[in-house]
PyMOL Python script that loads the backbone (N, CA, C, O; Angstrom):
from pymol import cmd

cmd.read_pdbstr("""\
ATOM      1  N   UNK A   1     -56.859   2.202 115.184  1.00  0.00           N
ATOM      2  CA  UNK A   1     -57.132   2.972 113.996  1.00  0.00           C
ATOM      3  C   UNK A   1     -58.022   2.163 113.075  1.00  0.00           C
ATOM      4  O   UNK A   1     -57.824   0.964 112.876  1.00  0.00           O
ATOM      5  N   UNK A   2     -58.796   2.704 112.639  1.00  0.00           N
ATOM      6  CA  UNK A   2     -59.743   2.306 111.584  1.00  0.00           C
ATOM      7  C   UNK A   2     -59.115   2.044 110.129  1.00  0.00           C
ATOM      8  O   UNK A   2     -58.000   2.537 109.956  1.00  0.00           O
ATOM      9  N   UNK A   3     -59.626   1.406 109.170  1.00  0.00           N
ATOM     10  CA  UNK A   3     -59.028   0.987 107.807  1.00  0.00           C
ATOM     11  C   UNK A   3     -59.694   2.051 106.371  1.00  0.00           C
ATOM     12  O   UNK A   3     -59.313   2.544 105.309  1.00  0.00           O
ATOM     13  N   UNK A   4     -61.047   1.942 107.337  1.00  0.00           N
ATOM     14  CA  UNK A   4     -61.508   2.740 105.942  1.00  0.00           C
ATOM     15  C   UNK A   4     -61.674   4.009 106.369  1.00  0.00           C
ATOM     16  O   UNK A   4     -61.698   4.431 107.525  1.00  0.00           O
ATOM     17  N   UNK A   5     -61.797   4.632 105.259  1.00  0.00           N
ATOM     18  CA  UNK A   5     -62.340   6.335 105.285  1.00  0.00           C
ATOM     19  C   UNK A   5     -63.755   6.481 105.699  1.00  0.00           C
ATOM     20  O   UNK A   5     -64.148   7.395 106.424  1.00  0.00           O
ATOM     21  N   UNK A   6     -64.516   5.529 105.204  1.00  0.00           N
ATOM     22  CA  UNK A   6     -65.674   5.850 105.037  1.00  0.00           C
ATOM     23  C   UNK A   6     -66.280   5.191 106.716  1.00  0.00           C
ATOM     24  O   UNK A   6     -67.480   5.244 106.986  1.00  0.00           O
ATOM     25  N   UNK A   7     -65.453   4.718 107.512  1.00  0.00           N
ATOM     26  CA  UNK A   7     -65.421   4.510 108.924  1.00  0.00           C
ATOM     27  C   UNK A   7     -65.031   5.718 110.037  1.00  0.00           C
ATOM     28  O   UNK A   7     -65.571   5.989 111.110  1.00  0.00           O
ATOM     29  N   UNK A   8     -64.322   6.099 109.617  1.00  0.00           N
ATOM     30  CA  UNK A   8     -63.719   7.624 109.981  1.00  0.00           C
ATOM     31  C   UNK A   8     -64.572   8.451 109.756  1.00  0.00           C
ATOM     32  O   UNK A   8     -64.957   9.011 110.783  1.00  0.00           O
ATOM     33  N   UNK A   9     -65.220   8.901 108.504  1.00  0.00           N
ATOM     34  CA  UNK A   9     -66.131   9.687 108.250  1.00  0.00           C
ATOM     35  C   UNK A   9     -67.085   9.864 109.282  1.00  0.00           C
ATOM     36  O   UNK A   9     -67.255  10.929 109.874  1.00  0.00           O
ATOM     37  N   UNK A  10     -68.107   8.138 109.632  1.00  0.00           N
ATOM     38  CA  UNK A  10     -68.792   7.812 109.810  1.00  0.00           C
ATOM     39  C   UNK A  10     -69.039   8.130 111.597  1.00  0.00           C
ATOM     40  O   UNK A  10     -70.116   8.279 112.175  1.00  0.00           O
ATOM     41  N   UNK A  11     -67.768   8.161 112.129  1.00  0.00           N
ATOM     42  CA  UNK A  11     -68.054   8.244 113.441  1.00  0.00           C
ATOM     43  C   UNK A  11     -67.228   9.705 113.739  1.00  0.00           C
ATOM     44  O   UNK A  11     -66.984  10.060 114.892  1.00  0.00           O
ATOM     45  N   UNK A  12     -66.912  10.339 112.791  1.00  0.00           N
ATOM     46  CA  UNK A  12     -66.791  11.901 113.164  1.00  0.00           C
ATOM     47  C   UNK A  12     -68.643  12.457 113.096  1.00  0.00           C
ATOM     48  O   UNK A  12     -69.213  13.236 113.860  1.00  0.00           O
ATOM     49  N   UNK A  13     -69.242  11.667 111.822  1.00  0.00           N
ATOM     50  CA  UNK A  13     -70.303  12.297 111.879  1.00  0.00           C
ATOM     51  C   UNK A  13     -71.650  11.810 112.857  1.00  0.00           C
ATOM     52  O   UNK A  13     -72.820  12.174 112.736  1.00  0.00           O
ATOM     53  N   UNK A  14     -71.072  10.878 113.844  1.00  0.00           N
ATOM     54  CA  UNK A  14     -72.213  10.429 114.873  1.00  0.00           C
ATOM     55  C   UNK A  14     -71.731  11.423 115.991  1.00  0.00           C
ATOM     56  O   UNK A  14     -72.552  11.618 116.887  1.00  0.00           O
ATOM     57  N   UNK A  15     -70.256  12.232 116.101  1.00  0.00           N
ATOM     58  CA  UNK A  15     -69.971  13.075 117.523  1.00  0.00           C
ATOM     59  C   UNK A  15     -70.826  14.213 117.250  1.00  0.00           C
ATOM     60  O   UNK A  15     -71.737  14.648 117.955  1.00  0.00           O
ATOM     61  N   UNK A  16     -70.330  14.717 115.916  1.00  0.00           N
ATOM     62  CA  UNK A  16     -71.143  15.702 115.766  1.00  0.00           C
ATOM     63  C   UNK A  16     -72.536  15.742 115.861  1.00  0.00           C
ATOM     64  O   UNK A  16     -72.938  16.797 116.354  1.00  0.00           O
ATOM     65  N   UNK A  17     -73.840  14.542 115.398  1.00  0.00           N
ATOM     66  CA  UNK A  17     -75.119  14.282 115.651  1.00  0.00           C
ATOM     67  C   UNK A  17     -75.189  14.316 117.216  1.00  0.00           C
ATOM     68  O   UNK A  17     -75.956  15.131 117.728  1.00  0.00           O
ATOM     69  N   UNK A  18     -74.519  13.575 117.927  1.00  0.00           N
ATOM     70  CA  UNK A  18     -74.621  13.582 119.484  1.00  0.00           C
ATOM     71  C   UNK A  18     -74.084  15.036 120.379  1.00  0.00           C
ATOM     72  O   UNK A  18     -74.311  15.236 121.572  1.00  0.00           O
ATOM     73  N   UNK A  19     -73.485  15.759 119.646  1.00  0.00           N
ATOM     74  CA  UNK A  19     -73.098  17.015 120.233  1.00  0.00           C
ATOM     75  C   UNK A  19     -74.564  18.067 119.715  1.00  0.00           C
ATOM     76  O   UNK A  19     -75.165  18.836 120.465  1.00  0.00           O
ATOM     77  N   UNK A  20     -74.805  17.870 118.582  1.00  0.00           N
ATOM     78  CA  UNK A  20     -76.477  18.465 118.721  1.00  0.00           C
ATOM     79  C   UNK A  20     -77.255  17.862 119.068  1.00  0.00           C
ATOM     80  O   UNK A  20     -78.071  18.743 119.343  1.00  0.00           O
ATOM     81  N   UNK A  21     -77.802  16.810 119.348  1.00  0.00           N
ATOM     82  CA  UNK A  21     -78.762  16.180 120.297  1.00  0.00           C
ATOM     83  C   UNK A  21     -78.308  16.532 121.926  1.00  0.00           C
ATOM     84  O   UNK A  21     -79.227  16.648 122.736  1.00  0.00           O
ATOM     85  N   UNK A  22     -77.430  16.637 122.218  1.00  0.00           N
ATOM     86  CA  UNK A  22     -77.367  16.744 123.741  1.00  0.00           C
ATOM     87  C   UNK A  22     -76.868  18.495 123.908  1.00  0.00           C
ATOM     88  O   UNK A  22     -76.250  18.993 124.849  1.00  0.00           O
ATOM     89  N   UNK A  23     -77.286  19.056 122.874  1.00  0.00           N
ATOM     90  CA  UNK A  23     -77.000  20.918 123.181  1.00  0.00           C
ATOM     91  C   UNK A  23     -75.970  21.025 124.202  1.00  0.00           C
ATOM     92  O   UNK A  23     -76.104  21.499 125.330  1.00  0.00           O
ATOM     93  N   UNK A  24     -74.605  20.375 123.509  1.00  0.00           N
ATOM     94  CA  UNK A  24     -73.260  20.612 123.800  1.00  0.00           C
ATOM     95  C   UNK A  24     -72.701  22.057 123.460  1.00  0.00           C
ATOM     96  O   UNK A  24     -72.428  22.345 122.294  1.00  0.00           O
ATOM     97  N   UNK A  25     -72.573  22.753 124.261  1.00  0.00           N
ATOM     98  CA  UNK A  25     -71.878  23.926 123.767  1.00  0.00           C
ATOM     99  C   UNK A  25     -70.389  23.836 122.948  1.00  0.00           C
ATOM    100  O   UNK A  25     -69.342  23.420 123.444  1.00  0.00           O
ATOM    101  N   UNK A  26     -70.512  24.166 122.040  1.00  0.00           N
ATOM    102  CA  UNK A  26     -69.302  24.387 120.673  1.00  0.00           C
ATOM    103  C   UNK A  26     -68.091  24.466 121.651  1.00  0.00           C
ATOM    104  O   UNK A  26     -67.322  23.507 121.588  1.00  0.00           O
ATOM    105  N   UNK A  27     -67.759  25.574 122.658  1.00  0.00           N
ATOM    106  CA  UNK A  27     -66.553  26.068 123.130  1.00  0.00           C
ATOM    107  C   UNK A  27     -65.962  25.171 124.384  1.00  0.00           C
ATOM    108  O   UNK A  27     -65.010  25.421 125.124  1.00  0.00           O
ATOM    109  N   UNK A  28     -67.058  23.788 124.360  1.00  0.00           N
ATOM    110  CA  UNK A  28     -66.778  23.079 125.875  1.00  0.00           C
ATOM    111  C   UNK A  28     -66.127  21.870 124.880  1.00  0.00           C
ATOM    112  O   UNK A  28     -66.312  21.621 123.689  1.00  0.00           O
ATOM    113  N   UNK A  29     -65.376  21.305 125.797  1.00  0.00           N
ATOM    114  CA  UNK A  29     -65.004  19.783 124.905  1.00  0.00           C
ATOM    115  C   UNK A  29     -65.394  18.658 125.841  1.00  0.00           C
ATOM    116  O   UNK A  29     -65.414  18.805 127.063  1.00  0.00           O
ATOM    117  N   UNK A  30     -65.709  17.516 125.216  1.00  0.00           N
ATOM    118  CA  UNK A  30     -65.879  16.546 125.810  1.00  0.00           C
ATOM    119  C   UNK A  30     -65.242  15.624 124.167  1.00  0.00           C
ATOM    120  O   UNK A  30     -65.096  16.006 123.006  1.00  0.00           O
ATOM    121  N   UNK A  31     -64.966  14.040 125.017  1.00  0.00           N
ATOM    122  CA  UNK A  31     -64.754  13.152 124.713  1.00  0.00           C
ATOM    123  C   UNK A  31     -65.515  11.861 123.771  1.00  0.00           C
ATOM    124  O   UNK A  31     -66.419  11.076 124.060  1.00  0.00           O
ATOM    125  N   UNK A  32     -65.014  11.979 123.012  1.00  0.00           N
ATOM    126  CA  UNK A  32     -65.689  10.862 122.255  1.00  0.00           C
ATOM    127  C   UNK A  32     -64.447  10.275 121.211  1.00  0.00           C
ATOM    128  O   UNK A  32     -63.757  10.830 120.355  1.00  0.00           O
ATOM    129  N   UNK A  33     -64.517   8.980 121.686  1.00  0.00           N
ATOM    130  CA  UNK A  33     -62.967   8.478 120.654  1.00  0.00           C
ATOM    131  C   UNK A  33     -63.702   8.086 119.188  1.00  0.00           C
ATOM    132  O   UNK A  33     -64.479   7.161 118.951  1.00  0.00           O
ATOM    133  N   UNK A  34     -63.226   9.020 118.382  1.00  0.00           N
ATOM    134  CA  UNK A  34     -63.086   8.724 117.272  1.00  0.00           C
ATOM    135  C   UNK A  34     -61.761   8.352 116.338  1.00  0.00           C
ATOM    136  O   UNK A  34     -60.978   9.238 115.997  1.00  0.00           O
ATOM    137  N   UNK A  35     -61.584   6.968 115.957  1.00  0.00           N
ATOM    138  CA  UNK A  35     -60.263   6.429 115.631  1.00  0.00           C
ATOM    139  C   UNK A  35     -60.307   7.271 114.150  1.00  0.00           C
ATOM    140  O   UNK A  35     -61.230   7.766 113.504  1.00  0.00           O
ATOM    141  N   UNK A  36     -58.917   7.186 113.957  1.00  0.00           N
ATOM    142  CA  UNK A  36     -58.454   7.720 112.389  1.00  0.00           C
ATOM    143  C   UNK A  36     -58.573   6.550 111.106  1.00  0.00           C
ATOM    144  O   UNK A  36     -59.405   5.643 111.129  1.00  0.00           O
ATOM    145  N   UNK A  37     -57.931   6.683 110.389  1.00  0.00           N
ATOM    146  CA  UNK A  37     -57.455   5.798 109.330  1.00  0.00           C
ATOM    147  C   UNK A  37     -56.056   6.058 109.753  1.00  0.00           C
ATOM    148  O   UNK A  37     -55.841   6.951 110.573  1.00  0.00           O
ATOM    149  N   UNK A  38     -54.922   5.226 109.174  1.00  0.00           N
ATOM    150  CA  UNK A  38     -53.673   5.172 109.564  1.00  0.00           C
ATOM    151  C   UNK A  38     -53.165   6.880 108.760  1.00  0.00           C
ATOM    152  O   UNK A  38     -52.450   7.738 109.279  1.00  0.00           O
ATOM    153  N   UNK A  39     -53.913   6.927 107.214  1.00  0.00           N
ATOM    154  CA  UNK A  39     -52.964   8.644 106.666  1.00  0.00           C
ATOM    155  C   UNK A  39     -53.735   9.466 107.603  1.00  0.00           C
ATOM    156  O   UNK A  39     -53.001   9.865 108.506  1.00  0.00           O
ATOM    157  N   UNK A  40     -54.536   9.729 107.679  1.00  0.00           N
ATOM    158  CA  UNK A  40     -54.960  10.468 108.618  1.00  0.00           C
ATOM    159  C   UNK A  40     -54.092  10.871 109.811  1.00  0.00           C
ATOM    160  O   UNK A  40     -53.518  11.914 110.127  1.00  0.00           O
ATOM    161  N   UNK A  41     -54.216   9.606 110.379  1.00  0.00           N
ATOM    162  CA  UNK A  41     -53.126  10.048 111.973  1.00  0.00           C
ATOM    163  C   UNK A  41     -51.402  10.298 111.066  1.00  0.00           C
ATOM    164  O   UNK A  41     -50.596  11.056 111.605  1.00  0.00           O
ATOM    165  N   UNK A  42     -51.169   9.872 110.252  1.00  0.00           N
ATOM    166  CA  UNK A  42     -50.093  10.169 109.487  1.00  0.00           C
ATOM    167  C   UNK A  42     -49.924  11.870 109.338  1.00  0.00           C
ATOM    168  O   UNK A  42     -49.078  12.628 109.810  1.00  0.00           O
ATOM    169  N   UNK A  43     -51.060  12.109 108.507  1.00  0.00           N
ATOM    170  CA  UNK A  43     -51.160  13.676 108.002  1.00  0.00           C
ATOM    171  C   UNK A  43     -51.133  14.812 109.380  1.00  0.00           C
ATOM    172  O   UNK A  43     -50.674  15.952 109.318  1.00  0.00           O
ATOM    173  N   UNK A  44     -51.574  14.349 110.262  1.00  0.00           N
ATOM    174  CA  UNK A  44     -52.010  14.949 111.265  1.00  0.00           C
ATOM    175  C   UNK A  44     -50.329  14.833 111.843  1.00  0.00           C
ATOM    176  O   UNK A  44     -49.883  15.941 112.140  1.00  0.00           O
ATOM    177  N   UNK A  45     -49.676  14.065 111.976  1.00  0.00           N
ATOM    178  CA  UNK A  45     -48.183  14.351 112.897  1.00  0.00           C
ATOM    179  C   UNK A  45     -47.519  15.089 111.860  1.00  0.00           C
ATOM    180  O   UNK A  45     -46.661  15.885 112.243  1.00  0.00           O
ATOM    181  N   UNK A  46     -47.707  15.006 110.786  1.00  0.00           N
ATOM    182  CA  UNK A  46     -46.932  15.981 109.881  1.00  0.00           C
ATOM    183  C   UNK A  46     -47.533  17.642 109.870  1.00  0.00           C
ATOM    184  O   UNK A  46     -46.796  18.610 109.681  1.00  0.00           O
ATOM    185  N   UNK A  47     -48.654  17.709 110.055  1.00  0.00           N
ATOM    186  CA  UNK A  47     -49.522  19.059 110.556  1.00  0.00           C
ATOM    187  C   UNK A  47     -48.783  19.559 111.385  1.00  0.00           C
ATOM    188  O   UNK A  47     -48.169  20.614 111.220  1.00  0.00           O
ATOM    189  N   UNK A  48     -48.747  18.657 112.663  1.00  0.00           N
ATOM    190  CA  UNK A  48     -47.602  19.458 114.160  1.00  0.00           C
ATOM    191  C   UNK A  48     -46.805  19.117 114.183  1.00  0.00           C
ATOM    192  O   UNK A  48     -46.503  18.527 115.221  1.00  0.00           O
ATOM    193  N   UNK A  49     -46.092  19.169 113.403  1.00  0.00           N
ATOM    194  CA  UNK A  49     -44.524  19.815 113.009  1.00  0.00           C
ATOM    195  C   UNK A  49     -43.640  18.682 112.902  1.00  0.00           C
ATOM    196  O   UNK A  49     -42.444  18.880 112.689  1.00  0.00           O
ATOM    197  N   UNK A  50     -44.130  17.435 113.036  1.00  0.00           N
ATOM    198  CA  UNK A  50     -42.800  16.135 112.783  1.00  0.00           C
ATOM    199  C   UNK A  50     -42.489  16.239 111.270  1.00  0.00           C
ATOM    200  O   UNK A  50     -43.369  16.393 110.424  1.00  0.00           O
ATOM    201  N   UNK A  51     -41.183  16.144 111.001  1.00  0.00           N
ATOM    202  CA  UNK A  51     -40.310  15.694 110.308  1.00  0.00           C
ATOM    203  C   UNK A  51     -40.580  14.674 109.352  1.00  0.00           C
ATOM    204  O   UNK A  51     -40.278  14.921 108.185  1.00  0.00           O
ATOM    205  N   UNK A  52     -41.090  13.579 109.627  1.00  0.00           N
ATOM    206  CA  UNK A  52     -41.302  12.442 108.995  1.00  0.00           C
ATOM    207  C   UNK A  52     -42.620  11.080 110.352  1.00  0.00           C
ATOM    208  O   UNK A  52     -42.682  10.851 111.559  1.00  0.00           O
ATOM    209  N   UNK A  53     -43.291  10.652 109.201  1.00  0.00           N
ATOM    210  CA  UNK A  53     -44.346   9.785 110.374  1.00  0.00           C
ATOM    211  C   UNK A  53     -44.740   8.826 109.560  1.00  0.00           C
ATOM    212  O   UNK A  53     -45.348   9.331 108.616  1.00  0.00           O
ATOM    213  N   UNK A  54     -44.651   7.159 109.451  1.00  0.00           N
ATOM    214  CA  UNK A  54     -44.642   6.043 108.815  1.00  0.00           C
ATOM    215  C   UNK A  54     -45.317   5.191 109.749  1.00  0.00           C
ATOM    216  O   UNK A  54     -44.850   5.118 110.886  1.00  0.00           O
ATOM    217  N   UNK A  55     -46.558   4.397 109.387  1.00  0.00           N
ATOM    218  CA  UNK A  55     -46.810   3.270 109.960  1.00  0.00           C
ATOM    219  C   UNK A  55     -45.564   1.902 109.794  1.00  0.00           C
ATOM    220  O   UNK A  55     -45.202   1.373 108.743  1.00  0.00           O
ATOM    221  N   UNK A  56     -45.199   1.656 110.913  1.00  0.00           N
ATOM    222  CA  UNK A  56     -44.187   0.446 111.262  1.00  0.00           C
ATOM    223  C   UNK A  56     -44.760  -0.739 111.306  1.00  0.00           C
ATOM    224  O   UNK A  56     -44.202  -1.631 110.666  1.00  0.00           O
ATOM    225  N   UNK A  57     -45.954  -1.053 112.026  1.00  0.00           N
ATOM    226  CA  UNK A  57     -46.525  -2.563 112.086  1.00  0.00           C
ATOM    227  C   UNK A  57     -48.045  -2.234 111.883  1.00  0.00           C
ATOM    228  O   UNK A  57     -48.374  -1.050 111.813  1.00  0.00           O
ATOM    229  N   UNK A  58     -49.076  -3.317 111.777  1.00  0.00           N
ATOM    230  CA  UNK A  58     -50.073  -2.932 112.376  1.00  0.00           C
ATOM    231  C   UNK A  58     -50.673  -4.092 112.522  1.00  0.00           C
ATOM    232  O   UNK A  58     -50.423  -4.494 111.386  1.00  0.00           O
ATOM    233  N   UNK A  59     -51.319  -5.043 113.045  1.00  0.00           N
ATOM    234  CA  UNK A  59     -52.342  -6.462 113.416  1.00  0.00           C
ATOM    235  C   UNK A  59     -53.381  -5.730 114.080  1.00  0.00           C
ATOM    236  O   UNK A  59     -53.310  -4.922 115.006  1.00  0.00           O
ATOM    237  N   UNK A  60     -54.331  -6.153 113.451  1.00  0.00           N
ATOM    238  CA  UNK A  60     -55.991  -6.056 114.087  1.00  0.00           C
ATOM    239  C   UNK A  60     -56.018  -4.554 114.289  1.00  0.00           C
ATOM    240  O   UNK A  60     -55.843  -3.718 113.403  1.00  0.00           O
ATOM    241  N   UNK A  61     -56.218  -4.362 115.340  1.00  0.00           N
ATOM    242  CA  UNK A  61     -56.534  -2.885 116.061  1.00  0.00           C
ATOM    243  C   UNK A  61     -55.654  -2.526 116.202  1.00  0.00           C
ATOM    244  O   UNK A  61     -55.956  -1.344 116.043  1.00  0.00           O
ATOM    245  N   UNK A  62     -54.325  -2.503 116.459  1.00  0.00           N
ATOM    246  CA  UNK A  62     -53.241  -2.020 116.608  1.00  0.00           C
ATOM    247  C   UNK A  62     -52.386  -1.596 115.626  1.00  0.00           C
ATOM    248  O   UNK A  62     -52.257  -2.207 114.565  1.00  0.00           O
ATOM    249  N   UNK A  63     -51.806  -0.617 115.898  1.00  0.00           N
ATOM    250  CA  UNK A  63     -50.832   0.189 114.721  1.00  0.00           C
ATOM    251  C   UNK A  63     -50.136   0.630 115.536  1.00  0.00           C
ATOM    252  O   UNK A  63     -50.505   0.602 116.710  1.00  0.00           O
ATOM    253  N   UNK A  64     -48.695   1.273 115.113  1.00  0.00           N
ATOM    254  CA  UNK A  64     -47.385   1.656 115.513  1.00  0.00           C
ATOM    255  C   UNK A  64     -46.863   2.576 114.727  1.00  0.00           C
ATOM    256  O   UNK A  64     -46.544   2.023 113.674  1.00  0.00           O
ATOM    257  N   UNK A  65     -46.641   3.578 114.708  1.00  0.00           N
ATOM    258  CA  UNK A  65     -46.237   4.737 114.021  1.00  0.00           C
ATOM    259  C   UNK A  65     -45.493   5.418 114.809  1.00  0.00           C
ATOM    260  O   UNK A  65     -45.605   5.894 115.939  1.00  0.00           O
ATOM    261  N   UNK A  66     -44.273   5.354 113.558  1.00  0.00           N
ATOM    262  CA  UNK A  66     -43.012   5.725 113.994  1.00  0.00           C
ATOM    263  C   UNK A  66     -42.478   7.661 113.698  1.00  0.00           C
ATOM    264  O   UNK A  66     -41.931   7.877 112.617  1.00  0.00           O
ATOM    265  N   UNK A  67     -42.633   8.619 114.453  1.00  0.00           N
ATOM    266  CA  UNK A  67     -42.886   9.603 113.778  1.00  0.00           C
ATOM    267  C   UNK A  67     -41.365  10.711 114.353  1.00  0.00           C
ATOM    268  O   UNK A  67     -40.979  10.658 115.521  1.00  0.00           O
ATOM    269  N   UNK A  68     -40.887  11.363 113.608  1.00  0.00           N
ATOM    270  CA  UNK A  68     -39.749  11.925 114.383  1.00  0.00           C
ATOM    271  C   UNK A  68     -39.577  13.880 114.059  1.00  0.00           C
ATOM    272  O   UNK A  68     -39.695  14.387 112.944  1.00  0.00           O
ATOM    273  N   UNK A  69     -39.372  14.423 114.971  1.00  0.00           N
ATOM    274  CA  UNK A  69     -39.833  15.497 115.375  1.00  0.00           C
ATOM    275  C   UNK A  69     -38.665  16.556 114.707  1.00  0.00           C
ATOM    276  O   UNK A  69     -38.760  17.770 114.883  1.00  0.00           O
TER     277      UNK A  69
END
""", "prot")
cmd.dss("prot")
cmd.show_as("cartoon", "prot")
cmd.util.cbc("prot")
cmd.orient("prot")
């Protein structure tokens, strides 16, 4: 997961530049990892339906989120 917002932003808005440069059709999916910020992936388990979702640890690149359904 990413730290800043403005990192997140940044590489949602290079999938989208590369999905119009390569005349990706809208309704097909393909892959491109774009990491979150930690609320982000937070907000998002609370979107589908968990209960409660807390970052537990995190060093470097790694994070742990504890989320319960």
């Amino acid at each position: 997961m990413v730290t800043e917002q403005a990192t997140e932003d940044k590489l949602f808005a290079e999938n989208t530049k590369l999905h119009r440069e390569m005349n990706l059709p809208e309704d097909e999916c393909y892959h491109f990892d774009t990491p979150c910020t930690v609320d982000t992936q937070i907000s998002l388990f609370r979107k589908s339906g968990f209960s409660s979702a807390e970052m537990i640890w995190r060093m470097a690149n790694t994070t742990l989120i504890s989320a319960k359904k």
